[in-house]
C-alpha positions in Angstrom: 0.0 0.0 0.0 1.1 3.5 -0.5 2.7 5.7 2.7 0.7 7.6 4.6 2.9 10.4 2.9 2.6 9.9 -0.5 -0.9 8.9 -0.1 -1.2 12.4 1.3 0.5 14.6 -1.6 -1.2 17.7 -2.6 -0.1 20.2 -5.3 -1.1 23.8 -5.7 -3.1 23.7 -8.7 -5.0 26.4 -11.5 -8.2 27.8 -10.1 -10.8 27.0 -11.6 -13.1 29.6 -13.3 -15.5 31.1 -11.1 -14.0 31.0 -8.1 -13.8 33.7 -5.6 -10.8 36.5 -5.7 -8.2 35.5 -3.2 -8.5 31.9 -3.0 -5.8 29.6 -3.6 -6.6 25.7 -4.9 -4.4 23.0 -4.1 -5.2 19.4 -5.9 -5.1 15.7 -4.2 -6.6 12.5 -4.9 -7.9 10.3 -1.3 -6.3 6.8 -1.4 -8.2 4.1 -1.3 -5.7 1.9 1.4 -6.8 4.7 3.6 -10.3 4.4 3.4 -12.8 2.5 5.8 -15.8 0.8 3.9 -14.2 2.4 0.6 -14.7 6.2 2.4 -12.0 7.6 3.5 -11.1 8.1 6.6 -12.2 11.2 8.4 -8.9 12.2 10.2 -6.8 11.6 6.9 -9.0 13.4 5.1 -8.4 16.1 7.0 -4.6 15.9 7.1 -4.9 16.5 3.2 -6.3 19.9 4.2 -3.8 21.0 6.9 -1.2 19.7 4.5 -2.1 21.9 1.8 -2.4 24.6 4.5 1.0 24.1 5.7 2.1 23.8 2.2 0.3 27.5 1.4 2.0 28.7 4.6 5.8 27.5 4.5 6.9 30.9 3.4 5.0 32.7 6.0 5.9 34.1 9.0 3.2 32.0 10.8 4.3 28.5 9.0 2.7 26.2 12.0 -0.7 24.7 12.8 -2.2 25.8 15.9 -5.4 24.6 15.8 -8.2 23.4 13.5 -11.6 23.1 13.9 -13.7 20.9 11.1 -16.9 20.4 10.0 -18.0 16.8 8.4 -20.5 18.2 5.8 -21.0 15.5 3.6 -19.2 12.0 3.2 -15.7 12.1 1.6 -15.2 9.8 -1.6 -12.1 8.6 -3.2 -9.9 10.0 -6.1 -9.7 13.2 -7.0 -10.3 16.4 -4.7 -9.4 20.4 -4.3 -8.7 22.0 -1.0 -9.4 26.4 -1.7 -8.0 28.1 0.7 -8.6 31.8 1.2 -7.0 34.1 3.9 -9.6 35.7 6.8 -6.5 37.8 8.5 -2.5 38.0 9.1 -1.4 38.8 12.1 1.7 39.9 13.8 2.0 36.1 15.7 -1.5 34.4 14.5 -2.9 33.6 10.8 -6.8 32.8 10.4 -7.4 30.4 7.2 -10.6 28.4 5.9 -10.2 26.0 3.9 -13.0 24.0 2.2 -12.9 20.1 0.6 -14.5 20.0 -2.6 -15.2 17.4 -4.9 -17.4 17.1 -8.0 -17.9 20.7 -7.5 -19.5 20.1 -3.7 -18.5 21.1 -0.6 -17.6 18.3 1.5 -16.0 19.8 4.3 -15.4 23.0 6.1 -12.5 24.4 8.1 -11.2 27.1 10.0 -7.9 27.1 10.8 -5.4 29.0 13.1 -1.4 29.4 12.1 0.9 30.8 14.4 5.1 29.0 15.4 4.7 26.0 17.1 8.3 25.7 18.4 8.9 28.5 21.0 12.8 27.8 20.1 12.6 29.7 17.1 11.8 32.7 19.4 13.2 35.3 21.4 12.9 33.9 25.2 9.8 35.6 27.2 10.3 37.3 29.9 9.2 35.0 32.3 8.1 30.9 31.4 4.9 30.1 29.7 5.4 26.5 29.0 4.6 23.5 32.2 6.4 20.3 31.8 7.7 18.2 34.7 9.0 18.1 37.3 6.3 20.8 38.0 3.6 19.3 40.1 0.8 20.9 38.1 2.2 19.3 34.9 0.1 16.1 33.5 2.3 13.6 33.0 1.9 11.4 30.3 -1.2 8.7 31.1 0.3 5.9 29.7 2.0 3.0 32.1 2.7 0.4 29.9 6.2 0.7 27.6 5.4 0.3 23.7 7.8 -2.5 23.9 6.0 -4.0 26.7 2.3 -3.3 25.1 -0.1 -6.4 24.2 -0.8 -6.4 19.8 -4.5 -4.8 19.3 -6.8 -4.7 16.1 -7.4 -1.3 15.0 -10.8 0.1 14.7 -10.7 -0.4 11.3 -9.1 -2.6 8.9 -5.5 -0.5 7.6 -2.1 -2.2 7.3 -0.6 1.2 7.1 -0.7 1.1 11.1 0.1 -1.2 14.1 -1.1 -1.0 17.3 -1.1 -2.3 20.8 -3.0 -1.5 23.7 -1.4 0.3 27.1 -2.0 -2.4 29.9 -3.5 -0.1 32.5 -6.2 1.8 30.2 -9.3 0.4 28.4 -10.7 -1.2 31.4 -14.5 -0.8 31.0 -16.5 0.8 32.9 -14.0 3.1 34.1 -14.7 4.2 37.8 -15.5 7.7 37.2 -18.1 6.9 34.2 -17.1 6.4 30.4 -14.5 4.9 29.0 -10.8 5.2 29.1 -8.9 3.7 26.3 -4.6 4.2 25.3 -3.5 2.6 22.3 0.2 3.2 20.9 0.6 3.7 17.0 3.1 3.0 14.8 3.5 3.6 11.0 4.2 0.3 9.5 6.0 1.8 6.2 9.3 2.7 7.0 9.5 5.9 5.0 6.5 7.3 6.9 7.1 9.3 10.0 5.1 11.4 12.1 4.0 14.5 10.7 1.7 17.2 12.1 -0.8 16.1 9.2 -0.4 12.5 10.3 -1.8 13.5 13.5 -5.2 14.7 12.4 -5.4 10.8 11.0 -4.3 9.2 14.5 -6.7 12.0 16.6 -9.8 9.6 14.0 -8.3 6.6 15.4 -9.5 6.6 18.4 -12.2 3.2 18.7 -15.3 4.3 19.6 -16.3 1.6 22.7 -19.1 4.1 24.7 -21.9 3.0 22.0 -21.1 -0.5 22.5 -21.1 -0.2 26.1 -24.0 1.4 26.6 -25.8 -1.4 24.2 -24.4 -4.0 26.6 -22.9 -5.8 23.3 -25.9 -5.9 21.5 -25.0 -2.7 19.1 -25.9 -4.0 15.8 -22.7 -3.4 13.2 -22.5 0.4 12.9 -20.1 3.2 12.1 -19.7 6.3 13.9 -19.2 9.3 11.1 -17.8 12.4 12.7 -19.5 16.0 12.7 -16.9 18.1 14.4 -13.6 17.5 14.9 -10.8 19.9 16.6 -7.2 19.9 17.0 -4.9 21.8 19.2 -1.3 21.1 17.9 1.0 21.5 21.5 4.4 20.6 20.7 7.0 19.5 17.6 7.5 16.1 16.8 10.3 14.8 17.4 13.0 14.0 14.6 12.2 10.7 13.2 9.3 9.9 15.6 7.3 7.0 14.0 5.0 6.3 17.2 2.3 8.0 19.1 0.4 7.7 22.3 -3.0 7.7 21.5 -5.1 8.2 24.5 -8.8 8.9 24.4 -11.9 9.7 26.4 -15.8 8.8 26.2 -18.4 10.5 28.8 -21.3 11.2 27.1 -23.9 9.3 24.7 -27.3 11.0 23.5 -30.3 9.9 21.7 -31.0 10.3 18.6 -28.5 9.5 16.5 -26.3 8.2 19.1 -24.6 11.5 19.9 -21.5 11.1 22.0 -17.9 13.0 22.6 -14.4 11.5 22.3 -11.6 13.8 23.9 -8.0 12.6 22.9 -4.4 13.5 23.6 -1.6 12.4 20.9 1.8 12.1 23.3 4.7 10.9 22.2 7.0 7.6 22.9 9.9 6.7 24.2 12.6 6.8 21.9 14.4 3.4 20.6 14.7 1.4 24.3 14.2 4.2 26.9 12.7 2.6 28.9 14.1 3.2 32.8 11.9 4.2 35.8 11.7 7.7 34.5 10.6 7.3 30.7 6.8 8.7 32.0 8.4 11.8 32.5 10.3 12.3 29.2 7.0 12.5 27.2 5.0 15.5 25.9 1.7 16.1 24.6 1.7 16.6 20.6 -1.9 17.5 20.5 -5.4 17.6 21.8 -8.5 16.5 20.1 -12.7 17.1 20.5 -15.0 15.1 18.3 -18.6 14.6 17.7 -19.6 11.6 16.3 -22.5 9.9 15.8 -24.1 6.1 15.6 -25.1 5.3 12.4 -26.2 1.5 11.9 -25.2 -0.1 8.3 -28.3 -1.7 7.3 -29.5 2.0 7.2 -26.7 3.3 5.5 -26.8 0.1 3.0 -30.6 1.1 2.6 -29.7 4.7 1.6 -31.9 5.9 4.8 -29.2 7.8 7.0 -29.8 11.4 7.2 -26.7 13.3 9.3 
């Protein structure tokens, strides 16, 4: 199968006729090994647009994702796509895009986007520390226990030999105590040309399985998917040089008729480098970004009878 990367290419392209002053079109094709049920899937969908965003803003002085909010307006389909991308304001620190998925001429989804400088390196030093990481006793350490090495083989929630996974040993224990669901999952690229990329992480924040519904049907969930609404990510820290895994841990409170309404909050984090694995490895770990979804319940015999309505 192709790499996540090369299955994520996107070109700036001609705009086409008719289209508004001041937007800029970048072209892209969705790959069909990254697609679940032949659609593809949500998160890497959206990585093609903040790709083509990072792309239109590499010469900026705001070249960094900050944070993206989506909206799932209609179902994504394979082959070729656009993403038009049109300036709302630069600022001095901060740079508000949209950018729209379109294919066939349609609108398929809808994003606002905010740019800024992710690594604080780059800057001048502030005046006095912004930034809480351990040994600080009001930093969140990372909520994984179990070592990637040490971590039992999982299936992913869908079918994709681009990615491995194992499950932490300490999370995914259902119900958890304090209502919901708890679930941490490590990820790794299986292609060894593919490495984490700030794209890449919109895919992994779509990951997440979504075990509340099930839960809450005490098994008996007929076979359903769970197409997002609203997805947003808050890009915290660079990835590391050659990182090829991520912590993938994810929470479920909420579930609400109709529809099957519920929330999934996720943090990306990332792992241990090569075998780092001593008593203090927890504490090495940052947070690469923090995710909010909406996702719904849709069974397949409706979809399959063309009766779903989102």
């Amino acid at each position: 199968m192709a790499p996540f990367f090369a299955a994520s290419e996107i070109h700036p392209g001609p705009v086409p006729s008719g289209t508004k002053d001041g937007v800029y079109v970048y072209h892209g094709n969705a790959d069909p090994d990254w697609a679940v049920h032949a659609v593809p899937q949500g998160g890497y969908v959206l990585a093609l647009i903040i790709r083509a965003c990072i792309e239109h803003q590499v010469r900026s002085h705001t070249p960094d994702p900050i944070h993206v909010t989506a909206h799932y307006l209609r179902k994504a389909s394979l082959g070729p796509l656009e993403v038009h991308i049109r300036a709302v304001r630069t600022g001095r620190t901060l740079s508000n895009l949209t950018a729209d998925l379109i294919q066939t001429g349609v609108v398929v989804m809808t994003t606002h986007l905010v740019f800024g400088i992710l690594n604080a390196s780059t800057l001048p030093p502030p005046s006095f520390p912004l930034t809480l990481e351990p040994p600080s006793p009001h930093a969140r350490v990372t909520p994984f226990s179990t070592h990637p090495s040490e971590s039992a083989n999982c299936p992913l929630a869908f079918p994709c030999p681009g990615v491995t996974a194992t499950v932490d040993g300490t999370l995914g224990t259902l119900p958890n105590p304090s209502g919901g669901v708890d679930v941490g999952q490590w990820f790794t690229f299986s292609h060894p040309a593919d490495m984490l990329t700030l794209p890449s992480l919109a895919f992994f924040s779509d990951l997440f399985p979504n075990l509340l519904p099930p839960v809450v049907a005490g098994g008996k969930l007929p076979a359903s998917s769970c197409p997002t609404v609203v997805l947003t990510l808050e890009f915290k820290a660079p990835i590391p040089r050659g990182a090829r895994t991520v912590g993938a841990y994810a929470v479920s409170r909420f579930l609400n008729d109709p529809q099957g309404r519920h929330d999934v909050y996720g943090e990306l984090w990332t792992a241990p480098e090569g075998e780092d694995n001593g008593d203090n490895w927890r504490q090495k770990q940052r947070c690469l970004a923090v995710s909010h979804q909406t996702a719904l319940v849709i069974p397949m015999a409706l979809k399959r009878d063309g009766k779903s309505r989102l």
